[in-house]
N, C-alpha and C positions, 0 to 999 in steps of 0.2 A: 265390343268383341275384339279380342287381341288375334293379331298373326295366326298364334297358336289354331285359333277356333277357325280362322277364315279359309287360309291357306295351308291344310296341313300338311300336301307334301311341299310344297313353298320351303315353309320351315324345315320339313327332315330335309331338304336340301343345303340349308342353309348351315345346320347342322354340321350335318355331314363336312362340309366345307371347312366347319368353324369361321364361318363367314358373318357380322351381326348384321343388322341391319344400319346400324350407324355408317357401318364400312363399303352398305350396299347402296343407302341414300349419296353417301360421298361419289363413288361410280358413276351414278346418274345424272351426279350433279345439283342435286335435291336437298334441301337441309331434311334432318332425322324426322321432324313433326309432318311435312310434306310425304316422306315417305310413311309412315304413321297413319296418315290419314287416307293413304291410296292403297296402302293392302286392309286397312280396317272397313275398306266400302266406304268411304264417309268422304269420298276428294277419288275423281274419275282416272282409271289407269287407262294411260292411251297404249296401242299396239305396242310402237315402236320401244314405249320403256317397258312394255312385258319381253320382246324380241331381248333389248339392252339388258335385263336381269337373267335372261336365259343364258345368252354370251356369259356375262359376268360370274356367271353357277359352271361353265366349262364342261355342260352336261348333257346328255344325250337323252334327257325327256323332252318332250311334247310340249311347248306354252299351255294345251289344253288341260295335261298332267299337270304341270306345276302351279296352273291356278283354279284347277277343279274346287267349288268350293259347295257342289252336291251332299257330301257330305254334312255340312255345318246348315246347310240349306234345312235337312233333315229333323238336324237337331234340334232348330228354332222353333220349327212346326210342332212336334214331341210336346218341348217347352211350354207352348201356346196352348195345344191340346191339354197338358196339364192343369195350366190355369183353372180353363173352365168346368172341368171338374168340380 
């Protein structure tokens, strides 16, 4: 699951920005794969670097906004359901 699928307003923020994610791992501190692995769910985002990407985005949503990922949560299940059809 990319970015796109996990965090979708993550990304229109990023977007928005024109900010990549190369440029957001650099920020953090993070090589690109480490960031990679922490918005694809696959490697643990702690508070403080979701607080650090919220600064970094200079934006006035919510942490809970920017990393709702209800959405994709949804999808997966759809997905799933489909299968066993």
């Amino acid at each position: 699951m990319c970015i796109r699928d996990r965090y979708k307003n993550l990304e229109a923020e990023l977007a928005r920005r024109g900010l990549t994610r190369r440029e957001l791992a650099q920020k953090l501190g993070i090589t690109l794969g480490t960031m990679s692995l922490k918005l694809n769910g696959k490697a643990n985002l702690t508070l403080p670097e979701a607080k650090k990407i919220k600064n970094c985005l200079e934006c006035d949503k919510s942490i809970d906004y920017l990393f709702d990922d209800t959405a994709s949560d949804n999808e997966e299940q759809f997905k799933d359901e489909q299968k066993g059809e």
